[in-house]
C-alpha positions in Angstrom: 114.1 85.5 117.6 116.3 88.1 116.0 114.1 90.9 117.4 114.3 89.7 121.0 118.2 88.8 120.7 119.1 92.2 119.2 116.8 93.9 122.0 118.8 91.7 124.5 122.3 92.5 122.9 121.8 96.1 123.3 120.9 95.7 127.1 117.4 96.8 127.5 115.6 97.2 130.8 112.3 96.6 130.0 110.3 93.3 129.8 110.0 91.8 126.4 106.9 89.7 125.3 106.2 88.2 122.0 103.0 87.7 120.3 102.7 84.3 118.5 99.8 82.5 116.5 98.7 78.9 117.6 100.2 77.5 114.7 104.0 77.4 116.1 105.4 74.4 116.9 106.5 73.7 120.7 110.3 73.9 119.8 110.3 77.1 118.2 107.7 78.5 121.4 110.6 76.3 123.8 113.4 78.9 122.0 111.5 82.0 122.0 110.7 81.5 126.1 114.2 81.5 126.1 115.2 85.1 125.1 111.6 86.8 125.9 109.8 87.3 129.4 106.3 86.0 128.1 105.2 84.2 124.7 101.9 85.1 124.1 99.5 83.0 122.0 97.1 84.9 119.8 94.3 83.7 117.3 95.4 85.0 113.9 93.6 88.2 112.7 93.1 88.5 109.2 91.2 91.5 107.4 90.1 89.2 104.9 90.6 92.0 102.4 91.9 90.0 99.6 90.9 93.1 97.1 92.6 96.1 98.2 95.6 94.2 99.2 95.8 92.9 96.1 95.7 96.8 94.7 98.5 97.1 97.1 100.5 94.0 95.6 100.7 93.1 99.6 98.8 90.4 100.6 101.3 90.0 103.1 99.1 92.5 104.7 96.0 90.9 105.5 97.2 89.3 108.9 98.7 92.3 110.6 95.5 93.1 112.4 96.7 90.4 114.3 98.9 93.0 116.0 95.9 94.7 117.4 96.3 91.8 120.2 98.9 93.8 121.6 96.5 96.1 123.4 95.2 93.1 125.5 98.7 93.0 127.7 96.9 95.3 130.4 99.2 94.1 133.1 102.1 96.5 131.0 101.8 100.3 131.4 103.4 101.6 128.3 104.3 99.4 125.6 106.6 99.5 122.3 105.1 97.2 119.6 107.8 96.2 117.1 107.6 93.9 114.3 108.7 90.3 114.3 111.1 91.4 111.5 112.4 94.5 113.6 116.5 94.4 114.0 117.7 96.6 116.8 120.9 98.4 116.1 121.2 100.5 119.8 119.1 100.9 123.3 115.7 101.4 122.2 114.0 102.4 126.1 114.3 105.8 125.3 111.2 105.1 123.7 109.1 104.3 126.7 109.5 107.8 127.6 107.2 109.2 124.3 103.7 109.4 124.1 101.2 107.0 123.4 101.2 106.1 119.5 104.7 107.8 118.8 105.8 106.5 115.4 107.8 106.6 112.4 106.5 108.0 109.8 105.4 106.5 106.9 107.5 106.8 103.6 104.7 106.0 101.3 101.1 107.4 101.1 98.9 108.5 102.5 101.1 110.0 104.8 100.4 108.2 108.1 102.8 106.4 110.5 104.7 103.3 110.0 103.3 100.6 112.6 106.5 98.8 112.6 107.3 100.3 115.7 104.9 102.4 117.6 104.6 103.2 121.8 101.0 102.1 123.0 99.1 101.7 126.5 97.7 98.2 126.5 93.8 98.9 126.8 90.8 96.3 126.8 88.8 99.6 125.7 91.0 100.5 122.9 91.5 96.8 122.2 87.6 96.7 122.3 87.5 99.3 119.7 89.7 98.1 117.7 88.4 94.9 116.9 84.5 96.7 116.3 85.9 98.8 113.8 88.1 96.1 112.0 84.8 94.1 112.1 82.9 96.9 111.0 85.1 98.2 108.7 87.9 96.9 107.3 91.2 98.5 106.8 93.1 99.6 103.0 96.2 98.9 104.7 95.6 95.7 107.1 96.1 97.4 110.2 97.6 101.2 110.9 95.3 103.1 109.8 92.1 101.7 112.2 94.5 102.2 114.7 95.0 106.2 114.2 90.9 106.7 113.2 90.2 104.8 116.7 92.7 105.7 119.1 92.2 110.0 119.4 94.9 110.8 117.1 95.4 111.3 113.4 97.9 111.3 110.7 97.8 115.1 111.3 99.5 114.3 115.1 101.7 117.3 116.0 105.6 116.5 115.0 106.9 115.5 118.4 104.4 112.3 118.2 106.8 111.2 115.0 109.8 108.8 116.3 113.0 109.5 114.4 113.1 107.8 111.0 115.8 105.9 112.4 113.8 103.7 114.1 111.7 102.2 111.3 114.3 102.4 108.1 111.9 100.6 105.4 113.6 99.5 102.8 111.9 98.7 98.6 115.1 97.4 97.2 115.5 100.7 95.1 119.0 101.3 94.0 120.9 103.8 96.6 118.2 103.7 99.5 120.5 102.1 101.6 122.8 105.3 101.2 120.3 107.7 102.1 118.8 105.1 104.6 122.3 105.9 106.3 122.3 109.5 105.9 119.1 110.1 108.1 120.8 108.4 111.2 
């Protein structure tokens, strides 16, 4: 709700959906209808890759293929995908205007793209794709990395396919991130 109040707040233009599992409750989907265009149901996506996740320490993790759902909203053009936990600080429609998989990149390793926030084109093929290789396959890090080894791009993607860092400030509790979390913007 925080998401699609901040997105509201700072007077976007575009549409908002969000994606929700069948296990919330009416009230909560009765509030959410409220500040976004369409709620979405989804079945829950989960890698089942207790092991690696574990290696990880984030099991947290295993459930964020359920993102991958996103690709199935075919009636949208262009999308930007942000996480539930996203809190929008300005206009974010900018965004809209990048190319397909623009992202933040990644602060940790291997050096890939942050899926927090990443522009997409909703794509039963893709979506199709997806899912195979997730079946298939697996993923070390639940979800982003299926998504650059299926879609045609790579963690290698030229530097104007990287969003500013500003857009997906990640933050591990050390002490002084938060300072240098404010420098980059």
């Amino acid at each position: 709700m925080v998401l699609g109040r901040s997105l509201r707040n700072h007077n976007t233009t575009k549409q908002l959906v969000v994606l929700i599992g069948p296990h919330v409750a009416e009230p909560c989907r009765a509030m959410l209808s409220s500040i976004y265009d369409e709620v979405c149901v989804v079945d829950i996506l989960d890698s089942g890759d207790t092991a690696h996740l574990a290696l990880m320490k984030r099991p947290d993790l295993g459930v964020t293929f359920t993102k991958l759902h996103c690709w199935t909203l075919t009636h949208y053009t262009k999308c930007v995908f942000m996480d539930a936990d996203t809190l929008v600080l300005s206009n974010i429609d900018e965004l809209f205007e990048r190319e397909e998989l623009s992202a933040a990149p990644d602060p940790g390793w291997p050096d890939c793209f942050n899926s927090g926030v990443f522009v997409f084109k909703p794509s039963n093929e893709t979506y199709r794709s997806l899912m195979t290789h997730c079946t298939e396959n697996g993923s070390f890090d639940g979800e982003f990395c299926i998504i650059i080894i299926i879609i045609p791009l790579r963690c290698e993607c030229v530097l104007s396919m990287r969003v500013p860092l500003r857009y997906e400030c990640v933050f591990d509790g050390s002490p002084g991130q938060e300072q240098a979390a404010a420098v980059q913007n």
